[in-house]
Legacy VTK file of the C-alpha trace (Angstrom):
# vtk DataFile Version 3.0
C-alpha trace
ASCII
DATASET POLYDATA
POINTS 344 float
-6.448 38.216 -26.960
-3.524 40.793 -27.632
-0.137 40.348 -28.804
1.267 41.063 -25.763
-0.721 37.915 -23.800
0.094 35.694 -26.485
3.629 36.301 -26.437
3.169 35.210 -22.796
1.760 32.181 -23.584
4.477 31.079 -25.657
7.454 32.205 -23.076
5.443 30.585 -20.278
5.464 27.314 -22.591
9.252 27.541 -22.974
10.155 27.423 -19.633
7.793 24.627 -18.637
9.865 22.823 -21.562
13.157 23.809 -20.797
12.346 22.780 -17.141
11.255 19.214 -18.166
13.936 19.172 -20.325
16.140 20.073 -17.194
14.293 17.431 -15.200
14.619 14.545 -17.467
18.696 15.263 -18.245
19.128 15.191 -14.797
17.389 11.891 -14.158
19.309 10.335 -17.006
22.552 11.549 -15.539
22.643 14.127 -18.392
22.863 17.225 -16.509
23.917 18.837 -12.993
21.876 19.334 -10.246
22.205 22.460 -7.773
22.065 20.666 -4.303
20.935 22.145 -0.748
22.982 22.503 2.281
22.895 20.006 4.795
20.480 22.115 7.153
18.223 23.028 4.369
18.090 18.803 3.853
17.097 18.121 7.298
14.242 21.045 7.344
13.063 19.390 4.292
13.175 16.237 5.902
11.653 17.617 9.603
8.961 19.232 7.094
7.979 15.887 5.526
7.778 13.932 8.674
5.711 16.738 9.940
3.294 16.243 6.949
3.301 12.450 6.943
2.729 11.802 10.240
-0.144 14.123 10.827
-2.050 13.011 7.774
-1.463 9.478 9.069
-2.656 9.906 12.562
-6.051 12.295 11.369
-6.722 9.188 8.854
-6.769 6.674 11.560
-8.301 9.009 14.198
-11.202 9.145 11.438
-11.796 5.388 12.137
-11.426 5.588 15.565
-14.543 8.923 15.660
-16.400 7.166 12.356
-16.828 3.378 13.640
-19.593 3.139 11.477
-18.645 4.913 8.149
-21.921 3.493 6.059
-24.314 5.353 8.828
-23.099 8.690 6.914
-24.635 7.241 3.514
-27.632 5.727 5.188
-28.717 9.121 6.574
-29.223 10.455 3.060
-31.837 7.955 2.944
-33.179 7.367 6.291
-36.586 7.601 6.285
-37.250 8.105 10.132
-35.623 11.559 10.629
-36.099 11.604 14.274
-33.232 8.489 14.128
-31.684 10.163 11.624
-27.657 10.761 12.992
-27.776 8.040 15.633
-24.767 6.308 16.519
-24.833 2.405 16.471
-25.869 1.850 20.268
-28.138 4.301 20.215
-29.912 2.457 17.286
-29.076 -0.575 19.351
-30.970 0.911 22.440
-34.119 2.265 20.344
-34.096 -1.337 19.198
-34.014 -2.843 23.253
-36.401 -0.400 23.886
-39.005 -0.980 21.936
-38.342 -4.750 22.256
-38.858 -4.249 25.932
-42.084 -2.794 25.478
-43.545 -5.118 23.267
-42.222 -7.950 25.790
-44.011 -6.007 28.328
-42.423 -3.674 30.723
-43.633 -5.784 33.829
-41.983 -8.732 32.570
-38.337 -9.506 33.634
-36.870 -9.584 30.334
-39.043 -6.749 29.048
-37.532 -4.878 31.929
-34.628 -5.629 31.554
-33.944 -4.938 27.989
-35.845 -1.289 28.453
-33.228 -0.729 30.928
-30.173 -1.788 28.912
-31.722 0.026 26.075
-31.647 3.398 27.483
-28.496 3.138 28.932
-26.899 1.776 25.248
-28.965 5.229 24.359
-26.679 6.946 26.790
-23.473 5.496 25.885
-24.379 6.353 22.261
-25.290 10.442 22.830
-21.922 10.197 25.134
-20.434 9.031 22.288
-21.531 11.878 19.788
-20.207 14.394 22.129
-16.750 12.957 22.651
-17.141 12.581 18.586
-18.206 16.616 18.259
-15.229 17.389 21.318
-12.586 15.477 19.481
-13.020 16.933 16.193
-12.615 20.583 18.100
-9.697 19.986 19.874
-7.842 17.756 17.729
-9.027 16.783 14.006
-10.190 20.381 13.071
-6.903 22.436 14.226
-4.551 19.975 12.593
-6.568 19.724 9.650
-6.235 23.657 9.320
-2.831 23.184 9.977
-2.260 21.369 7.123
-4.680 23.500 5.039
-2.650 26.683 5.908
1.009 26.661 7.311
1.537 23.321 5.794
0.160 24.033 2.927
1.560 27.196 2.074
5.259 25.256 2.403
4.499 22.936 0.592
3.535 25.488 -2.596
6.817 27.488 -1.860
8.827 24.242 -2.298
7.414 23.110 -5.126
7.854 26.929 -6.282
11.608 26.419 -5.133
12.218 23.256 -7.150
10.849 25.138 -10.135
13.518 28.038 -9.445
16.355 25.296 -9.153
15.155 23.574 -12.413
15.358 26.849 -14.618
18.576 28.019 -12.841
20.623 24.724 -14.023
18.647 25.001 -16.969
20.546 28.607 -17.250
23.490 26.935 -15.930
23.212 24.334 -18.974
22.640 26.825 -21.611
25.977 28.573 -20.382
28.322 26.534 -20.573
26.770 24.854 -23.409
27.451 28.205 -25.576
30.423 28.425 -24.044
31.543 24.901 -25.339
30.196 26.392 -28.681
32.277 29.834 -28.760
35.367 27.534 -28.650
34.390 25.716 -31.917
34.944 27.144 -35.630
30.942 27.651 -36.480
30.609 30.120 -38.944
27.571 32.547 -37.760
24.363 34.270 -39.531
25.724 37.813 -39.851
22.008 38.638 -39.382
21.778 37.031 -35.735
23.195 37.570 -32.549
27.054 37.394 -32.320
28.591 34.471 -29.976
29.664 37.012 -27.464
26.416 38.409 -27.673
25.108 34.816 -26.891
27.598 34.254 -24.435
26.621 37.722 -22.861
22.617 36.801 -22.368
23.755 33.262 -21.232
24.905 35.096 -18.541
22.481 37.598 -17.819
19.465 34.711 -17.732
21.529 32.641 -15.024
22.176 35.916 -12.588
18.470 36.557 -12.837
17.856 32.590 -12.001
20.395 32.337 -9.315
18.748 35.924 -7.830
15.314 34.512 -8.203
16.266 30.911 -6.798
18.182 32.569 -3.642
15.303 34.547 -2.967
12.906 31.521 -2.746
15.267 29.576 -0.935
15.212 32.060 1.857
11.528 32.612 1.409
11.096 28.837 1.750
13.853 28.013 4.559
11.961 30.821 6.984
9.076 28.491 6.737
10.198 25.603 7.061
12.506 26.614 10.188
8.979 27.749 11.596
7.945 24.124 11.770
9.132 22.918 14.877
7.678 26.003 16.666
4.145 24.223 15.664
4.459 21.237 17.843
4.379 22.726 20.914
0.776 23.575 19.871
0.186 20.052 18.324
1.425 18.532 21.744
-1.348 21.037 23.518
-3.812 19.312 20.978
-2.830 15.909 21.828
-3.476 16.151 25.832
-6.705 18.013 24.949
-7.689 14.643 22.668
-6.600 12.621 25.855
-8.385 14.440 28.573
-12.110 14.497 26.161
-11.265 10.273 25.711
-10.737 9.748 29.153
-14.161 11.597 30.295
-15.503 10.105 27.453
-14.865 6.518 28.583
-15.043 7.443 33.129
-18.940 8.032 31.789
-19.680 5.136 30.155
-18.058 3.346 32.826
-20.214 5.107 35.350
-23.849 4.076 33.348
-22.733 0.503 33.199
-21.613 0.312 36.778
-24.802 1.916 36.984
-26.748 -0.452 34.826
-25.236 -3.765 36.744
-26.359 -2.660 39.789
-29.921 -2.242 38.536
-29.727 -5.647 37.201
-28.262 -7.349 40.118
-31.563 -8.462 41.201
-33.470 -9.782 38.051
-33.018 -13.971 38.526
-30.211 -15.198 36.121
-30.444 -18.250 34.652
-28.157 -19.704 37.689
-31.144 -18.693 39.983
-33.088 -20.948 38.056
-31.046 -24.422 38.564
-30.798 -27.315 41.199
-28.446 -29.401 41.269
-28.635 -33.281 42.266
-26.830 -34.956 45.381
-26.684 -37.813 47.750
-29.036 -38.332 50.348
-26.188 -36.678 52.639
-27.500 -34.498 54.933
-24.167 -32.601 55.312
-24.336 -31.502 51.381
-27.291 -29.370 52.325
-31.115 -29.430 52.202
-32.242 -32.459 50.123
-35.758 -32.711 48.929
-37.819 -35.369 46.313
-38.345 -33.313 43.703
-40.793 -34.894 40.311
-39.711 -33.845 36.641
-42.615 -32.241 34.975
-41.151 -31.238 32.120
-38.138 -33.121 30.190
-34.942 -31.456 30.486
-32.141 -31.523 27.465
-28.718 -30.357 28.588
-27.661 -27.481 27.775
-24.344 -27.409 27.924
-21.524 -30.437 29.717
-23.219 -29.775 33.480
-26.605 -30.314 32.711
-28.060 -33.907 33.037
-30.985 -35.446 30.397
-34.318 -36.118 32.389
-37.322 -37.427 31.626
-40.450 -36.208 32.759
-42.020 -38.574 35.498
-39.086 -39.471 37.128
-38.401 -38.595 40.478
-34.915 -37.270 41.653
-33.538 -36.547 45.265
-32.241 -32.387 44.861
-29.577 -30.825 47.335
-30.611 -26.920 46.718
-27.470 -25.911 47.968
-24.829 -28.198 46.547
-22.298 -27.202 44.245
-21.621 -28.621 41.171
-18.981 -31.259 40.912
-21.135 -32.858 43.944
-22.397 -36.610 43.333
-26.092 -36.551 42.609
-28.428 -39.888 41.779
-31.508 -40.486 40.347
-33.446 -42.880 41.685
-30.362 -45.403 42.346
-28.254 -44.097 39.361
-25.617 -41.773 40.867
-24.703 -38.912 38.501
-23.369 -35.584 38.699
-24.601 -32.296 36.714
-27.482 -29.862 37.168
-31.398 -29.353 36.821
-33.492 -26.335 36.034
-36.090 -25.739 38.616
-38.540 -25.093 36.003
-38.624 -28.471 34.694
-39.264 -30.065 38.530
-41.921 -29.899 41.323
-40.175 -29.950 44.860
-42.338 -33.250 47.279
-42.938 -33.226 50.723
-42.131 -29.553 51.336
-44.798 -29.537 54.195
LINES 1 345
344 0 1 2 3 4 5 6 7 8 9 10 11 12 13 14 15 16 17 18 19 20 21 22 23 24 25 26 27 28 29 30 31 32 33 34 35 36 37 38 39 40 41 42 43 44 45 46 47 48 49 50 51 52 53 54 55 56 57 58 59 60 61 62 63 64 65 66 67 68 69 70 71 72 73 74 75 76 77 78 79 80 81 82 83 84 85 86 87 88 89 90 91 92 93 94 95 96 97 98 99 100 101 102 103 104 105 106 107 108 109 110 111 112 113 114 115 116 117 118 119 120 121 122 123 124 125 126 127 128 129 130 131 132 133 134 135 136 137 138 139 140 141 142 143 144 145 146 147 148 149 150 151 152 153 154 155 156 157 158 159 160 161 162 163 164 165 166 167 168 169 170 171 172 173 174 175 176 177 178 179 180 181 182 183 184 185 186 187 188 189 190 191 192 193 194 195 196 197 198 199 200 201 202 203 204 205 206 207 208 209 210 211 212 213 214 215 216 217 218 219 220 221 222 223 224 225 226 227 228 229 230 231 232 233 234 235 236 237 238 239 240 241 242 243 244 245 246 247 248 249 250 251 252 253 254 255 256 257 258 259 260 261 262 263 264 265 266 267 268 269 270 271 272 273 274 275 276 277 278 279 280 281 282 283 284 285 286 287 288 289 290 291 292 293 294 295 296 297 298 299 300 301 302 303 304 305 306 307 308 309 310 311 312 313 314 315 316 317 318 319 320 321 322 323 324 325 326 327 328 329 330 331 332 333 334 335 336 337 338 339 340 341 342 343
């Protein structure tokens, strides 16, 4: 290393310690600091909002297009690379799927599931895309933004504060040996003389005030170019909005789809009677014999026992009376746990 880099070393040390030196005076109330014009404050504070809010909204937009986080780390280990990269209902679907098929395909549940399977496997690939769409049109351009314009005001402010610290430093240093020329201290005829002191003072602040102007202009520019980047950010936004809503009109669309294909599998209301007078105005009534003893389910259903025989209206509501044998009650039976009599 030559002289000449070394010597560099040590002046670049010096002003990092005369700026802290700056920096903590002024926080003890020790030393002036050069203040900004009022416009200059509110770019600043335009710029910061700017900054803030973007960062906020691309952190919670991450949540919103990574649901499921842990699914990044579990595809470093995922064994089954042809599920490797799934979302969560398309795992959820692979899972129906194959449930279906073991259940058997010709069964109503096995059906049923193989059907709701591949349309979760739908909603999950329409989910991927409006995951790939929104990071293009939103989370990618505002992340450059803040990689690039932000990013380059933010280093020319932080360059600016710099400036301002050694220029009060300067400004300290003057009137500091100007304070001293006014006392009797008698001087090393070998040094500098206190004009000559005075005189470099002097010199170092003009060169810090030229330097610090020029940065502040350098820096205002940018910042007044801010605002012009919303417009853009606005154009972002409406793209975000248009990709959700097609997003979201499709999966609407495959489970409009999907209900309709279920509409006719039997539910487990196809599957209950309920009991009733013998009132032929109530609807249909028919003996029916419990093979099988029934435990409610739920407030509406009603305990039988197998061998008894019950009078069933088919078409009664519930809230209808309904006996057994002599006992009236009210609630439901499941037509799998009864044999309908006399249906000749």
């Amino acid at each position: 290393m030559d002289m000449e880099n070394v010597k560099q070393i040590f002046r670049d040390a010096g002003t990092a310690i005369s700026r802290a030196v700056q920096f903590t005076e002024e926080k003890l109330g020790k030393a002036e600091k050069t203040e900004q014009d009022p416009n200059f404050e509110q770019l600043v504070t335009f710029c910061d909002n700017t900054k803030q809010n973007t960062e906020s909204i691309l952190k919670n937009m991450e949540f919103i297009l990574n649901s499921n986080p842990g699914m990044r780390v579990e595809n470093l280990f995922f064994l089954d690379k042809k599920k490797s990269g799934l979302s969560s209902s398309e795992y959820l679907g692979i899972a129906m799927t194959e449930a279906g098929n073991d259940f058997g395909p010709d069964t109503a549940y096995g059906s049923a599931l193989i059907k709701v399977g591949n349309i979760q496997q739908t909603l999950g690939l329409n989910q991927r895309e409006f995951i790939k769409s929104a990071n293009d049109c939103f989370v990618n351009p505002m992340n450059k933004y803040l990689e690039t314009d932000m990013k380059t005001v933010v280093k020319e402010r932080s360059l600016l504060e710099k400036r301002r610290l050694d220029l009060d430093a300067c400004k300290t240093r003057v009137r500091k040996t100007r304070m001293l020329a006014t006392t009797k201290v008698k001087q090393d005829d070998s040094g500098p003389t206190m004009e000559e002191l005075i005189e470099k003072a002097e010199h170092d602040l003009k060169v810090a005030q030229e330097e610090y102007d020029r940065q502040a202009e350098i820096t205002k520019l940018l910042m007044e170019g801010v605002p012009s980047a919303h417009p853009q950010h606005l154009q972002h936004l409406l793209d975000f909005v248009d990709t959700q809503a097609a997003f979201y009109l499709k999966c609407h669309e495959s489970l409009m789809s999907l209900q309709s294909d279920l509409s006719g599998f039997p539910s487990d209301q196809d599957n209950v009677a309920t009991l009733s007078p013998d009132t032929p105005a109530l609807g249909r009534i028919q003996q029916a014999k419990v093979i099988t003893s029934q435990e409610p389910r739920d407030a509406h259903d009603l305990r039988l026992s197998a061998g008894e025989i019950i009078s069933i209206d088919v078409n009664s509501d519930i809230g209808s009376n309904y006996f057994i044998g002599k006992k009236i009650q009210k609630g439901k039976v499941y037509k799998s746990n009864v044999r309908l009599l006399n249906q000749g």
